[in-house]
C-alpha angles and dihedrals in degrees: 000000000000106000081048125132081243094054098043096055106036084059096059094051114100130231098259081046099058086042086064091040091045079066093045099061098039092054114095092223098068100028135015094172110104085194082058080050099052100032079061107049079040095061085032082066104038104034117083104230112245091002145109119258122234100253087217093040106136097210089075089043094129094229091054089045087044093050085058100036092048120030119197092267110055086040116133085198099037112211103012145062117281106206087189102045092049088049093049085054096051096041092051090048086048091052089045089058099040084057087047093055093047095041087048090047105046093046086061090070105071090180093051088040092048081046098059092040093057093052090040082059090044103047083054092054090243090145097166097056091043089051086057103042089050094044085053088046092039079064108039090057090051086057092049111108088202116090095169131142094274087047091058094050096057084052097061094047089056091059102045078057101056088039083058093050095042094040083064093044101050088226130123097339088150098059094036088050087042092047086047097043090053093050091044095048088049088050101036079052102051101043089044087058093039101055099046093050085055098057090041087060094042113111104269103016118149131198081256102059116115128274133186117280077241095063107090086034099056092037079052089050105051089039081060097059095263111145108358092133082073110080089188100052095050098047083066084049090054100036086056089052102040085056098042105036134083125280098266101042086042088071099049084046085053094039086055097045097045091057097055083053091053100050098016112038084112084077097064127068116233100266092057096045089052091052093045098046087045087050092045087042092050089050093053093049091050094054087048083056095062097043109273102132092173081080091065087079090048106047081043093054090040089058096046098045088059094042096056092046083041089234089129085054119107117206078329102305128114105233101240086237094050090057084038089059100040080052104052089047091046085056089053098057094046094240096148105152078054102048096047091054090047086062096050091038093052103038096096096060099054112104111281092237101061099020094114110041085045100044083054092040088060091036088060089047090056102058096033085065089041084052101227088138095175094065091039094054088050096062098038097048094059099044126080102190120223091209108084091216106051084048075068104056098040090056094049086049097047099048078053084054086047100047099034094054084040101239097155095171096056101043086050084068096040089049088063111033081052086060100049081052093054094048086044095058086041085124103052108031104069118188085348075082104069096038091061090038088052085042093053089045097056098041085063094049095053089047086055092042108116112233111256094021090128089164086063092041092057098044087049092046078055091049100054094042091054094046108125091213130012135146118230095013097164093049100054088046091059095048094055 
């Protein structure tokens, strides 16, 4: 019973939640079944809220459930247990919460709730309170500072509803389909682009992947002049091409879109702004990685744009790579004052779990780019990281703090515990394996090059250029 649809999601309802429910299934109109009653304040007493059950825990034995939902005397099978009887309670309790989740859900969308309400008027021929209610939302969606693709679509269903009125009525059918063809071709527009930038962005995507039969249509369109009064719908336009385009007209694309982020990112929902400062970020980091270190301002301003309006949140936490990254462009540009307050600011958002041991790891890599090596070995010598990966970088970090202060000793050791670890992690590490291991290796070769053996110098400085794989590789290069 435990592993059951009911279980899994009565767990995850909250108590303010099971204090709503609690009203549901004692209301006749939902449920008129008292086994549906006591099967609930039974699983309201025996359930962790927001927890795992234990999968051998004897309160949701079914016999011991059954003996509370249904007493002797109201018993169909008097005297014994009643399998189907105890699976008809708990699917009809299942069906009664999965009502109350729609229902809960839906009446948190005014706009959704005021929609149905208008066609619900309509469909009873009560045209002068539909009239009312569509002219208030009507409104209401003209005040909302979202036009987003969800905002274009309930738009278009307003004024389908008002098409359906005036189309009975013989009155004014040319301007209501106008009104709706404009807002579906807004919203057809928008989630066309944003979809396929979307798939363009995805891990693995390719120029041949499939798009929607509205594609060409919608990017001829815009390039027309259709729909440029629509931000929202433009910055999809721009964010398509910007992923999909030459170098050069990839830019221009970039440029376009970062400046509707900059003046328009109200427009979006949070959701949206998230997806569209990830997309500009990625393309930023893309361009750095080719070479292209005006991007480094860019991808810095990006971060902290959505920082500072929370879009690049997620349920309220900051993601450990995303204040890595913010970190590591801040350092490039030297802005260190900056940099050192980001960490502190920005702390208190990371995820609970892991807060302390990233906040450090960054800290150390402060320090270590600022080169004030001794603060940075501090930290990195009495931290073992839980993260694999960042076991890796403080290890890297630590044999450059070795070499560069010229403690030999102790990068020797280093040199070799950092192997056994490797071998250790074999397992997890993948091809993370082989570019510390060729790392390592060549570490060991510059510390047994002669000085003034310029033939074996140069044979090593080949070596390390044509190496498939191997962590650090500039850095090596500058130290032979």
């Amino acid at each position: 019973m435990h592993d059951s649809p009911l279980i899994l999601s009565f767990q995850r309802l909250s108590k303010p939640e099971r204090q709503a429910l609690r009203k549901w299934v004692n209301s006749p109109f939902f449920n008129k079944r008292p086994d549906v009653v006591r099967l609930f304040e039974y699983l309201c007493a025996h359930v962790p809220v927001e927890k795992p059950v234990p999968p051998n825990g004897g309160e949701l034995d079914k016999i011991r459930v059954f003996a509370h939902v249904f007493p002797a005397e109201g018993r169909r099978s008097a005297g014994g247990y009643s399998d189907a009887d105890m699976r008809y309670a708990m699917s009809f309790l299942y069906q009664t919460i999965k009502q109350f989740l729609a229902y809960t859900h839906w009446a948190q969308d005014d706009t959704d709730t005021a929609l149905h309400l208008c066609k619900a008027l309509r469909n009873r021929g009560l045209d002068r309170l539909f009239e009312k209610e569509s002219a208030t939302l009507s409104e209401k969606m003209a005040r909302t500072s979202h036009q987003s693709v969800d905002f274009f679509y309930r738009q278009y269903q307003l004024q389908l509803e008002h098409w359906e009125l005036f189309r009975r009525s013989n009155r004014g059918t040319a301007d209501a389909l106008r009104a709706a063809g404009a807002a579906r071709d807004a919203y057809i527009a928008s989630e066309t682009l944003r979809e396929a930038a979307a798939l363009r962005a995805a891990p693995g995507a390719s120029a041949e992947g499939e798009h929607s039969i509205y594609l060409q249509a919608t990017l001829e369109a815009i390039k027309t002049g259709h729909l440029a009064d629509k931000p929202a719908v433009v910055a999809y336009f721009h964010c398509y091409q910007m992923l999909t385009t030459d170098e050069a007209p990839s830019e221009t694309h970039f440029q376009s879109l970062y400046r509707i982020l900059k003046e328009h990112w109200s427009l979006f929902p949070s959701n949206e702004s998230r997806d569209l400062f990830v997309m500009a970020i990625n393309y930023c980091i893309r361009r750095l990685n080719r070479g292209a270190k005006a991007y480094i301002r860019s991808a810095l301003d990006l971060y902290r744009s959505g920082l500072e309006l929370r879009v690049l949140l997620e349920d309220g936490q900051l993601n450990k790579y995303t204040y890595n990254n913010v970190l590591l462009l801040a350092l490039a540009l030297e802005e260190w004052d900056w940099a050192l307050h980001f960490l502190e600011e920005y702390r208190a958002l990371l995820p609970v779990r892991d807060r302390d041991s990233v906040w450090r790891y960054n800290l150390a890599t402060y320090y270590f780019r600022k080169k004030e090596y001794r603060q940075a070995q501090e930290i990195l010598s009495q931290l073992e990281f839980k993260d694999v990966f960042y076991n890796l970088e403080a290890r890297r970090m630590l044999v450059r703090i070795f070499f560069d202060t010229e403690e030999f000793a102790a990068l020797d050791s280093l040199l070799d515990s950092f192997s056994v670890y490797l071998q250790r992690k074999r397992t997890t590490l993948g091809y993370h394996k082989e570019l510390n291991l060729s790392f390592i290796r060549f570490v060991k070769q510059i510390l047994r090059l002669e000085p003034g053996d310029t033939e074996s110098l140069k044979r090593l400085r080949e070596k390390i250029q044509q190496a498939p794989s191997v962590a650090e590789r500039e850095w090596l290069l500058q130290k032979c």
